[in-house]
C-alpha angles and dihedrals in degrees: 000000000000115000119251087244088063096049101091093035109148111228110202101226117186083322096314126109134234107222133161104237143160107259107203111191118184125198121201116208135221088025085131102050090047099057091052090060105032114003092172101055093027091061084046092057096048090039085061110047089039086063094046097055086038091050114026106018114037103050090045081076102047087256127133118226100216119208093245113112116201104214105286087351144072149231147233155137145244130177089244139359099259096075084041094067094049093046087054084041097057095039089057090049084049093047085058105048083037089065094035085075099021119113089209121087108267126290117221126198140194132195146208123187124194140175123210147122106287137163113269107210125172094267101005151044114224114201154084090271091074089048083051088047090046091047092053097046083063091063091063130099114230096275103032141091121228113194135182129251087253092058090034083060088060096059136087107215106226094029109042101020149356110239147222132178104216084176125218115350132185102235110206119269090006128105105206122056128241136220108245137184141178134234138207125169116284104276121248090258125195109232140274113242113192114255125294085246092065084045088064108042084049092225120155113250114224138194119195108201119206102273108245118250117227100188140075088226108123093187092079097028093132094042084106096053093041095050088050090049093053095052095047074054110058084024084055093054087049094102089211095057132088112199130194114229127276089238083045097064107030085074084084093052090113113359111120097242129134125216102271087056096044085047087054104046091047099040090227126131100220129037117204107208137142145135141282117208113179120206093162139253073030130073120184126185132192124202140203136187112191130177116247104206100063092006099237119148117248105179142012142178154167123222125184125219139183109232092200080099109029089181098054091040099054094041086051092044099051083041087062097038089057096043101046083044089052091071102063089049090044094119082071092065082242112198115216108220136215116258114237114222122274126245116243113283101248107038073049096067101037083057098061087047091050086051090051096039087057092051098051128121099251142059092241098052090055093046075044093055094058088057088050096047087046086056090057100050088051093051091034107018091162095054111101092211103074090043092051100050088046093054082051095050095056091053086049098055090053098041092054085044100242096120108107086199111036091186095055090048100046087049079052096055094043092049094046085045094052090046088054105063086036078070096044119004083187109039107122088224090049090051093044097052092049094052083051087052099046080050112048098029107028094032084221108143098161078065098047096050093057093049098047087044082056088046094055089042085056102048113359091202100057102132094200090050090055087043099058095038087061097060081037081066097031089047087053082049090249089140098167087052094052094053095058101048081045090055092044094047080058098047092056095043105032087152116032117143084234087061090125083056093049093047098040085057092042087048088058099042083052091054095057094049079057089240086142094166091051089043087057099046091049101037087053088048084053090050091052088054096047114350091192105060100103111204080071091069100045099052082046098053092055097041082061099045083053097056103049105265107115100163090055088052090055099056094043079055096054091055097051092053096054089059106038090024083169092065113125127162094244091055095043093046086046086065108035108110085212091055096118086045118104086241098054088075091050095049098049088037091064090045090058088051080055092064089260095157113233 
């Protein structure tokens, strides 16, 4: 298996280059019919709009219009599928607006978006990845935009996109299906004020967004993130600040949004951002605190770094942007806090790409995420982050289903757990996977309510603590408990790219606070993001059942048994940390009225 650094390796091939790009196809539709009726005037509808996408819309988004031509559609190319989107986004908003003034009966388009290794040539891509492209856009309606797994990937639901799972779909002349979804812009959404517990403890709420690189040098491509991980640290250990999570916040890397929006979208006050320039052996950063509710700046600064040690420089420059920020919050009787010390770049790095792997939308990618996490305990073996997700990754094989040895697994877990807080006794991650595992292997929740009470002592804003803390509630049937640590692990982490994770486990803590309306919002938003992640179904199924609509129970029942066809209640009770709770019997009860066999 290849390693992540060679994924996006470029091949030189007879003066062409082998790159991994976003392939956009459009199909305009009618064309046919027009022409029957009025070639002329049919060609000069599609000429035009052609040169407007070609001149005005596509290379607003970094992206190259290519002289192929796919049958009544076009062709181009974006470095990811981000801009992509936008880019399908703003050419159906011009087709509109297009036919709105147009004498010609109306155009329709529909588009499919892919991302995958192809040949760059001077005025054209070569590959599968355009037939694939071409595929997708058939699944969409005039008017929508259908996208892979792989582009889907690149996307932050909420920011860049609003998503759909449309599941596994033939594609024509293709044997193996493929994962679509479909897309529709970003909504208009209301924001998202920090929790009422927050309210009331009157503490700023704070994002730090990835600061920005301005260098080539891949040698200190992750000095950004890191920084910014450094800072949600030390802000994190500041009692008086709520901080929105590191995932969180890296979903506006590289989303064109300016402060007010981010504000918005986070429900925070400030936002923390900047920028990194390298001229080794110097680093210099420059650092801005804006306020989010009318976007003014309120604070910058520039701070200068030897890059001789990367390490020591980024602990001691996010220990001067937090303690040049805590001032102008100092009516808060701000604290400033101690910055831990920084994993090694690299491993770093590996590890981010192993969390997303496991998050990913297909079975391969989170096989793919242990490798990944393996590669970062060889190359860090004294980092607790690896070892922690690891330890994750094994519950979550067995919670989806998907572990062919439950008992193996389940040792796993338990030893990567253990070498985690042999790394870091303290570390709040650390902390929080143990408690899941004494939780979900060991069905010890006296234990995993000590550890995750020693995780939030440790950082107060770690979203998986509060997570866990609240099924730790919902397994002991303290429902209302369990509602509140649930809205408060969502508060901290609105746009994680584990948000289907984080509202799977809300939508069960709502069930057992008997909030069944709730349970079933949360557990079908969950579904959109990732429709085969089974726990989903099953809190949905009884939420159902327990409100009265059977039938939709049935058939939520009938999904989850063609993907975990070896479910039975008395499995599913063996495993349930909350078996010996009062709700427990409720719960598997209502799954039995979904047609769950014994």
């Amino acid at each position: 298996m290849a390693a992540p650094e060679e994924e996006l390796r470029e091949i030189t091939v007879h003066g062409s280059q082998r790159q991994r790009r976003a392939i956009l196809v459009a199909d305009l539709l009618d064309a046919a019919s027009l022409r029957e009726r009025d070639a002329e005037r049919s060609l000069e509808q599609r000429r035009a709009f052609f040169a407007h996408a070609t001149a005005e819309v596509i290379p607003t988004h970094a992206g190259r219009s290519l002289s192929k031509v796919l049958g009544d559609g076009f062709l181009a190319e974006f470095p990811d599928g981000a801009q992509a989107a936008r880019c399908a986004f703003e050419l159906h908003q011009g087709l509109a607006r297009f036919n709105a003034t147009a004498v010609a009966p109306p155009l329709g388009m529909r588009v499919g978006i892919h991302v995958a290794e192809v040949i760059v040539e001077t005025f054209n891509v070569v590959g599968d990845g355009v037939n694939i492209a071409a595929r997708l856009a058939e699944l969409a309606n005039p008017g929508e935009t259908v996208v892979s797994a792989a582009a889907r990937d690149q996307l932050t639901s909420g920011v860049d996109a609003s998503v759909e799972d449309l599941g596994e779909q033939r594609l024509r002349n293709r044997e193996r299906a493929v994962r679509a979804f479909r897309l529709w812009p970003p909504a208009q959404q209301a924001s998202l004020a920090p929790s009422a517990a927050v309210r009331a403890h009157g503490r700023p709420s704070v994002a730090v967004i990835p600061f920005r690189l301005r260098s080539d040098d891949p040698r200190f491509a992750f000095i950004g993130d890191g920084l910014a991980d450094e800072a949600i640290a030390a802000l994190s250990r500041v009692a008086d600040f709520f901080v929105i999570s590191r995932l969180s916040s890296a979903a506006f890397r590289t989303a064109p949004l300016g402060v007010r929006s981010i504000g918005e979208m986070l429900g925070v006050q400030y936002v923390l951002s900047g920028s990194v320039q390298t001229a080794y052996p110097r680093a210099q950063l420059m650092v801005e605190l804006a306020d989010a509710r009318d976007g003014r700046i309120l604070w910058s600064e520039r701070f200068q770094g030897d890059l001789a040690d990367v390490f020591a420089m980024q602990a001691e420059l996010a220990r001067k942007v937090v303690g040049s920020v805590a001032p102008f919050l100092r009516s808060l009787e701000l604290h400033r806090a101690r910055i831990s010390n920084f994993e090694q770049l690299d491993a770093y790095a590996i590890t981010l790409r192993g969390i997303d792997l496991m998050h990913r939308h297909t079975h391969e990618d989170f096989l793919h995420a242990r490798r990944v996490f393996e590669i970062s305990i060889e190359r860090d073996p004294i980092s607790p982050a690896p070892h922690a997700w690891l330890a994750k990754w094994h519950v979550l094989r067995v919670l989806i289903g998907a572990s062919d040895n439950t008992l193996r697994d389940s040792k796993a877990a338990t030893a990567c757990a253990e070498r985690a807080l042999e790394c870091d006794p303290h570390d709040a991650l650390a902390l929080t996977i143990d408690g899941m595992v004494s939780a979900w292997v060991r069905h010890d929740l006296d234990a995993a309510e000590r550890r995750l009470a020693q995780a939030l002592a440790a950082n107060p804003n770690e979203p998986l603590a509060w997570l866990w803390n609240a099924m730790t509630h919902a397994w002991r049937g303290r429902g209302a408990e369990a509602v509140q640590c649930a809205d408060r692990a969502l508060s901290l982490s609105p746009l994680d790219p584990m948000i289907y994770f984080f509202n799977s486990l809300a939508g069960m803590a709502n069930l057992i606070g008997e909030r069944y309306e709730r349970a079933i919002e949360l557990s079908s938003r969950s579904l959109r993001e990732n429709r085969l992640h089974t726990p989903n179904l099953r809190t949905l199924a009884a939420a159902q059942v327990l409100s009265g609509r059977l039938d939709e129970a049935r058939e939520t029942m009938r999904r989850l048994r063609e993907l975990e066809p070896g479910l039975t209640v008395g499995a599913l009770r063996a495993r349930y940390p909350g078996r010996d709770s009062p709700q427990a019997g409720v719960f598997t009860g209502a799954l039995l009225a979904a047609g769950l066999p014994p």
